[in-house]
MIDO-70950 format. One record per residue (C-alpha): residue number from 1; x, y negated, z. Coordinates in steps of 0.2 Angstrom, whole numbers, plus 2048, in hexadecimal, padded with zeros to 3 digits. Example, Ala and Ser with C-alpha at 12.3 -4.5 7.8 and 13.67 -1.06 7.14 Angstrom:
// MIDO-70950
+-----+-----+-----+-----+
: num :  c1 :  c2 :  c3 :
+-----+-----+-----+-----+
:   1 : 83E : 816 : 827 :
:   2 : 844 : 805 : 824 :
+-----+-----+-----+-----+
END
This chain:
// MIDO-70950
+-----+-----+-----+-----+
: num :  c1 :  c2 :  c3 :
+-----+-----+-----+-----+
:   1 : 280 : EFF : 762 :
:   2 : 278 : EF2 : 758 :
:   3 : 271 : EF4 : 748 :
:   4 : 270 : EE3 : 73A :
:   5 : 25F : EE2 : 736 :
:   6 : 25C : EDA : 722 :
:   7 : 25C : EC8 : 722 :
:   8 : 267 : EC3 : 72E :
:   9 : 279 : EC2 : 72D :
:  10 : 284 : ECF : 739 :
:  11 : 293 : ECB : 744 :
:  12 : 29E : ECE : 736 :
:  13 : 29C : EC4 : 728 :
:  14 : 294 : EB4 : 720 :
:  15 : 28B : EBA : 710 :
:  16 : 278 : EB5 : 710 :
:  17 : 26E : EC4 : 70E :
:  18 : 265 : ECB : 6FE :
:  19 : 255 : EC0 : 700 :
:  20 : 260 : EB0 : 6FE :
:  21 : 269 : EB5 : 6F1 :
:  22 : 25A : EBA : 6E7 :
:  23 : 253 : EA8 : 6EA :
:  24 : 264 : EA2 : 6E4 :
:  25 : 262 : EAB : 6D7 :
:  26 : 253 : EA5 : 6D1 :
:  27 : 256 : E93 : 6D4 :
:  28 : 265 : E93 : 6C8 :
:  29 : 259 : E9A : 6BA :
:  30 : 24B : E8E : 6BE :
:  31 : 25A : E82 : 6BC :
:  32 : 25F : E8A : 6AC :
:  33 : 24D : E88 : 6A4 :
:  34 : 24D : E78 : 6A9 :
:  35 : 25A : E72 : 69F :
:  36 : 255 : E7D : 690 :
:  37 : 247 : E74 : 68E :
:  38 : 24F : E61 : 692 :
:  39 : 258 : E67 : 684 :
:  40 : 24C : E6D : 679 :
:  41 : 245 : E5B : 67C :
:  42 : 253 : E54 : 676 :
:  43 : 256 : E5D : 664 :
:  44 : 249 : E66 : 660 :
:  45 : 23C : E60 : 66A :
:  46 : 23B : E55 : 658 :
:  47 : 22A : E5D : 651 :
:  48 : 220 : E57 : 660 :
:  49 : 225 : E45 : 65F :
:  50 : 21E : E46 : 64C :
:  51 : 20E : E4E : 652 :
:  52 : 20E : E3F : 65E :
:  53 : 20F : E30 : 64F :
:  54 : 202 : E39 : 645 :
:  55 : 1F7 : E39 : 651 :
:  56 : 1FA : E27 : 656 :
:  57 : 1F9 : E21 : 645 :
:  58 : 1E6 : E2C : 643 :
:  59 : 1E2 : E22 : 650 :
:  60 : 1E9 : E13 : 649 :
:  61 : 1E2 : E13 : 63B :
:  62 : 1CE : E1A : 63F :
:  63 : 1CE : E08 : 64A :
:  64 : 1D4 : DFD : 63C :
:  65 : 1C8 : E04 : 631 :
:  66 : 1BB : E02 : 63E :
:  67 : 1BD : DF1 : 63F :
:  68 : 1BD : DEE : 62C :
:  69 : 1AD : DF4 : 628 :
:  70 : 1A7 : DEC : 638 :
:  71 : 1AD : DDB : 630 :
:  72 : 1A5 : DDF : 61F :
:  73 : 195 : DE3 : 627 :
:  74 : 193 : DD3 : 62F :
:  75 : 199 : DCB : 620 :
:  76 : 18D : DD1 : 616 :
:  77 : 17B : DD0 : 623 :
:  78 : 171 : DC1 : 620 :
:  79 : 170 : DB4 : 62C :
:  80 : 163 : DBB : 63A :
:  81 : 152 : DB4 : 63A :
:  82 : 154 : DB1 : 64F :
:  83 : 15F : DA1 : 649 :
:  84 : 150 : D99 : 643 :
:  85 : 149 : D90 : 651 :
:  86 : 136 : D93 : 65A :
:  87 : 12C : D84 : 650 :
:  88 : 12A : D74 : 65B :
:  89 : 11D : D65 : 658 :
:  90 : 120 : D58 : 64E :
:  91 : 126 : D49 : 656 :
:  92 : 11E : D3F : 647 :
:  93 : 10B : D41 : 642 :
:  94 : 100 : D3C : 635 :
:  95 : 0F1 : D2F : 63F :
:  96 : 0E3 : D39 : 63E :
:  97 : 0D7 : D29 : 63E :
:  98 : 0DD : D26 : 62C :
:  99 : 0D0 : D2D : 621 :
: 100 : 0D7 : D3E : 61B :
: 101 : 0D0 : D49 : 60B :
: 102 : 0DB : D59 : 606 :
: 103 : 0EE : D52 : 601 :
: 104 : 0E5 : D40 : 601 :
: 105 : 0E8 : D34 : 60D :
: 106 : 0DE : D23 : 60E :
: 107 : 0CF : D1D : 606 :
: 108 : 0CA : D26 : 5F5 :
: 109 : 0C7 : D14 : 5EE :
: 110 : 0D7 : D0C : 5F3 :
: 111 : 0DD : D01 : 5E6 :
: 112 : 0EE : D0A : 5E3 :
: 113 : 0F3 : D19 : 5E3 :
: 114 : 104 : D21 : 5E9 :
: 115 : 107 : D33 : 5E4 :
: 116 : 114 : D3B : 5ED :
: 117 : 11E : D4B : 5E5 :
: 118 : 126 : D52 : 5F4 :
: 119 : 12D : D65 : 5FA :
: 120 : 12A : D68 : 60B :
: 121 : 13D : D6F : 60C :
: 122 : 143 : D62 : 605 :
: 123 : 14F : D58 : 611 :
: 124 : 14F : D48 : 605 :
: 125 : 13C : D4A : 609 :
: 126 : 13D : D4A : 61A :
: 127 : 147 : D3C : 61A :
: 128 : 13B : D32 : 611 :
: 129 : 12D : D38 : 61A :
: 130 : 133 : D3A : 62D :
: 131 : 147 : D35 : 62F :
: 132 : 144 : D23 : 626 :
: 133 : 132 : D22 : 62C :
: 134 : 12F : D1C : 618 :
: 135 : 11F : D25 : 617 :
: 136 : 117 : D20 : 62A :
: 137 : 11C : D0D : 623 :
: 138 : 112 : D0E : 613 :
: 139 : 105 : D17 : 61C :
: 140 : 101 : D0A : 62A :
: 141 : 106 : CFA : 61D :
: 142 : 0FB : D01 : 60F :
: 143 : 0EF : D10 : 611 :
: 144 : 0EA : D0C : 623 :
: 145 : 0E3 : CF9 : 61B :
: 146 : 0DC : D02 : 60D :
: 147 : 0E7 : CF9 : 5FF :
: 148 : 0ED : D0D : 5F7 :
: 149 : 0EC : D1F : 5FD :
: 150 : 0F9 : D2B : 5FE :
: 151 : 0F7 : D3B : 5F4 :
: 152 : 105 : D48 : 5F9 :
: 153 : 107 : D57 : 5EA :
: 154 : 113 : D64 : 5EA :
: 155 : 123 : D65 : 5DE :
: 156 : 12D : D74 : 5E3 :
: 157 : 140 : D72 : 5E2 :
: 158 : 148 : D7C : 5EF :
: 159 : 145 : D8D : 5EC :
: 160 : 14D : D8D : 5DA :
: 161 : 15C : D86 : 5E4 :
: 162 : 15D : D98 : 5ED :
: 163 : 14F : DA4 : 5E6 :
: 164 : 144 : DA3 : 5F5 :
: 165 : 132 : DA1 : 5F2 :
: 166 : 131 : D96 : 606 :
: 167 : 12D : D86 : 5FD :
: 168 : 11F : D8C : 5F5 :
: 169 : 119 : D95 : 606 :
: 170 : 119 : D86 : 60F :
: 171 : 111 : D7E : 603 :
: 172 : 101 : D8C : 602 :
: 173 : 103 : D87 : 617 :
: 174 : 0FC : D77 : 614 :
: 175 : 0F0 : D79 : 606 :
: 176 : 0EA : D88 : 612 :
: 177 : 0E8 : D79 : 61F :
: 178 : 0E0 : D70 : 612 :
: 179 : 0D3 : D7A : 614 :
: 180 : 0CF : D77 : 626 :
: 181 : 0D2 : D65 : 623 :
: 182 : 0E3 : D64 : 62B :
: 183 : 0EF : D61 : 61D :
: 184 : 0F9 : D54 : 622 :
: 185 : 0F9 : D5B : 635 :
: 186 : 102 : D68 : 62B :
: 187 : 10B : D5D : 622 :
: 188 : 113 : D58 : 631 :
: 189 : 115 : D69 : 63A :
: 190 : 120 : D6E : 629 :
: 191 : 12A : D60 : 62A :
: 192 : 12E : D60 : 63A :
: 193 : 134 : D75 : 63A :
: 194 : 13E : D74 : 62A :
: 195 : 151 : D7A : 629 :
: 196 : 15C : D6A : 62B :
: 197 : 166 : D70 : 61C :
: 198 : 15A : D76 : 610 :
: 199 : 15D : D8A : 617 :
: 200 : 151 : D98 : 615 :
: 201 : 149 : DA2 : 622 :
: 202 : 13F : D93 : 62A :
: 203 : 12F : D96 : 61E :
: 204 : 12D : DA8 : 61E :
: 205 : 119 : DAC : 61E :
: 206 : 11C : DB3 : 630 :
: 207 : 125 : DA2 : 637 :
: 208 : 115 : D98 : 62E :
: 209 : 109 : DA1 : 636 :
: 210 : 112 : D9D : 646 :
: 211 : 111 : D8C : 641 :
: 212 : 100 : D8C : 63E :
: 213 : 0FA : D93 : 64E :
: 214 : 105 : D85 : 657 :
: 215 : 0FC : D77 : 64D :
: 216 : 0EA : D80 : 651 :
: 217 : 0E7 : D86 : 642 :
: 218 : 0D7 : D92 : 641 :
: 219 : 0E3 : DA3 : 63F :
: 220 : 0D4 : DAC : 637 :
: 221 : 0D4 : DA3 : 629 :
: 222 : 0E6 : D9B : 629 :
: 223 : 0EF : DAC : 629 :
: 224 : 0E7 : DB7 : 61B :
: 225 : 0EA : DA7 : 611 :
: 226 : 0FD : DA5 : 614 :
: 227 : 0FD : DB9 : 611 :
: 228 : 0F4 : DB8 : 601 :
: 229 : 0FB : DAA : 5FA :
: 230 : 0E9 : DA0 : 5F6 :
: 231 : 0F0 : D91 : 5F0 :
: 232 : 0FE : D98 : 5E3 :
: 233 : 0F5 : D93 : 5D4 :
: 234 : 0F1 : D83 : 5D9 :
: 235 : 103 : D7F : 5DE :
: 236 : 10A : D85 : 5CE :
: 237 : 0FE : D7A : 5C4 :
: 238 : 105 : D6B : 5CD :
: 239 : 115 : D6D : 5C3 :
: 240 : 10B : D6A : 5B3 :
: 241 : 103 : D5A : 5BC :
: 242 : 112 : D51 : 5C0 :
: 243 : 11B : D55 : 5B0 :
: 244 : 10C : D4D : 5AA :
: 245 : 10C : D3D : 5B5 :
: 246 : 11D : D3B : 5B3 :
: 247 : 126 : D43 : 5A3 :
: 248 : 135 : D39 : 5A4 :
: 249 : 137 : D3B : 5B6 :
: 250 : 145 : D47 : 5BC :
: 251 : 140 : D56 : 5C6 :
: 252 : 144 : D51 : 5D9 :
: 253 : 13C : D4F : 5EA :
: 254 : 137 : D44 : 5EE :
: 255 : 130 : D3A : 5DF :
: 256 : 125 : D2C : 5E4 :
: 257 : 119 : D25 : 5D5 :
: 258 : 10E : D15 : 5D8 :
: 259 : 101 : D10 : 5CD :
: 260 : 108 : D1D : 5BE :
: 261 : 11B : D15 : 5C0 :
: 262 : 128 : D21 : 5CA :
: 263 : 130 : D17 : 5D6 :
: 264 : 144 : D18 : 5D4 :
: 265 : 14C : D1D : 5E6 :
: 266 : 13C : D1E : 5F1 :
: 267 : 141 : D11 : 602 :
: 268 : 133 : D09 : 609 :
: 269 : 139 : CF8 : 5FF :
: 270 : 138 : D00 : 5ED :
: 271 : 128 : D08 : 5F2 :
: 272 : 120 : CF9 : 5FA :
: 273 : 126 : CEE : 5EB :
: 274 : 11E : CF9 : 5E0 :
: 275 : 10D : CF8 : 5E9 :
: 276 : 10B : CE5 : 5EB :
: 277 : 111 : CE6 : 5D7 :
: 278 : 100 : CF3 : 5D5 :
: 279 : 0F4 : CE9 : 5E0 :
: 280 : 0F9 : CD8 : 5DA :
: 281 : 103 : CDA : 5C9 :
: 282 : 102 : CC7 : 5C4 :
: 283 : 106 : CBF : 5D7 :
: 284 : 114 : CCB : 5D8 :
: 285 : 11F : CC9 : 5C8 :
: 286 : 12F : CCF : 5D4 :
: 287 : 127 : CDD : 5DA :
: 288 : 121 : CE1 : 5C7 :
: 289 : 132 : CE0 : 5C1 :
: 290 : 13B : CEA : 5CF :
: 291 : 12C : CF8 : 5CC :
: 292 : 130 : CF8 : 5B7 :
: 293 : 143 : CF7 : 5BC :
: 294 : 13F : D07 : 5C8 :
: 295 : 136 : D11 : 5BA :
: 296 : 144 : D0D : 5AD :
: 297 : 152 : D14 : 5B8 :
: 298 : 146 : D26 : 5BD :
: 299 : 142 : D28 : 5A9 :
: 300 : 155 : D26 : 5A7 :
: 301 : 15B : D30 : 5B7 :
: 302 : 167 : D40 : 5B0 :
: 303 : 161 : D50 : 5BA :
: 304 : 173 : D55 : 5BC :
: 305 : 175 : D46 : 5C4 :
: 306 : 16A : D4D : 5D3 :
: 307 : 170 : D54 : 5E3 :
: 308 : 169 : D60 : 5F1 :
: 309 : 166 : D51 : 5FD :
: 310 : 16D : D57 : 611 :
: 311 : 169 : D46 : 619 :
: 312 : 15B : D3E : 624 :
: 313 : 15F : D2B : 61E :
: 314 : 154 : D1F : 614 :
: 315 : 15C : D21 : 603 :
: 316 : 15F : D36 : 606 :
: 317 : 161 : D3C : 5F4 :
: 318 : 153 : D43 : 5EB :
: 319 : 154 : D57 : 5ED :
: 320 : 156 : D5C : 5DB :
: 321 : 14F : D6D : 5D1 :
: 322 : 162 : D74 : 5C9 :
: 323 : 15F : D74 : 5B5 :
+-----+-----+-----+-----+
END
């Protein structure tokens, strides 16, 4: 006699024992759940799909405002002092075999007299002293021989243009330089590192002291000058003096005046005309003429009519101090 033993069908019939129908069992309500919830999905799975866009839209939005006030914080920064480039040597320098005292350059009993009114950020001025070579001309023509001396006096314009005080620092530079007897080495240095377009940031007091080490200044003395502003006083006061010399003369850099008469657009040709006029007024009627003719048009010159100069020609437009 056999016996059926669980989990196995017998000889008789073909239903699957009890463990297979449970696992039947429980796969048609794994199936059931699993279309309960496709359904719930479907209708009202809703809810979580809200969740979903409010979240994206958080997120959205925390970048967007991100990159607006990364915008207006670079809008708003000033332009980095590491643009400013590491001061270079002047390509053009002053000959040191030209007898120098202070701003003066040439004999102290030289017939004439050339006082120049410059600003040492003033491009129109470093057209007229490097860019048109109007100044190495007149040097070598006239000082070198001994026939008139250059005086160089400073007329700050510049800095009213954009509140800065960098004109006036580089000109304490080279009155600090002065005092060692290296004004116009200075001269040159500041000419050669100013901004192209007028710009601050390229005489701050630390730049200047760079600048001073580079040109062999003695950095003992040099850099507690440029610190404490020695010179101020005496740069201030300049004002007064050319208002004096010229009263008629619109406030611009550069403004050239020969013999007591400002010279009207300062090229070589006007300045040179208005020397042999000085030096010989009686063999040079022209050159007389074309001196007075220079004067009349400075005394009558409008100060609105002024521009910032931008150019490196001959003829660059005096930098004007704004009304």
């Amino acid at each position: 006699m056999t016996s059926s033993r669980p989990g196995r069908p017998n000889s008789t019939g073909n239903k699957a024992p009890p463990t297979s129908r449970r696992s039947a069992r429980q796969q048609r309500l794994a199936n059931r759940e699993a279309n309960r919830s496709l359904a719930h999905a479907g209708t009202g799975g809703s809810a979580g799909g809200g969740m979903g866009q409010i979240l994206a839209w958080t997120v959205a939005a925390v970048v967007i405002g991100a990159v607006v006030i990364g915008g207006a914080v670079l809008l708003t920064q000033k332009p980095s002092i590491s643009a400013v480039p590491t001061p270079y040597q002047p390509g053009v320098l002053t000959p040191a075999d030209i007898s120098q005292n202070g701003t003066t350059l040439g004999l102290a009993d030289a017939k004439v007299t050339i006082d120049l009114w410059s600003d040492f950020r003033c491009t129109a001025c470093f057209a007229f002293t490097v860019g048109s070579d109007t100044e190495s001309k007149l040097v070598e023509t006239y000082v070198r021989t001994g026939k008139a001396k250059l005086v160089y006096h400073d007329l700050l314009v510049v800095d009213s243009n954009d509140g800065t005080t960098e004109s006036r620092d580089a000109a304490n530079a080279a009155l600090c330089a002065a005092d060692q007897g290296k004004f116009w080495l200075m001269h040159d240095w500041l000419f050669a590192n100013q901004s192209a377009s007028e710009s601050p940031g390229y005489f701050t007091q630390g730049r200047l002291i760079q600048i001073g080490q580079l040109a062999g200044m003695d950095m003992s003395k040099f850099k507690p000058c440029i610190e404490q502003g020695s010179h101020l006083d005496q740069i201030k006061a300049e004002l007064a003096q050319f208002q004096t010399a010229a009263p008629n003369a619109q406030l611009a850099t550069p403004t050239v005046i020969v013999g007591g008469v400002v010279v009207a657009n300062a090229t070589y040709a006007n300045v040179a005309a208005a020397i042999d006029a000085a030096l010989n007024p009686a063999a040079s009627p022209s050159a007389s003429a074309s001196a007075s003719a220079a004067a009349s048009a400075s005394a009558s010159a409008s100060p609105a009519a002024a521009s910032p100069s931008a150019s490196a020609s001959a003829a660059a437009t005096p930098t004007a101090k704004p009304s």
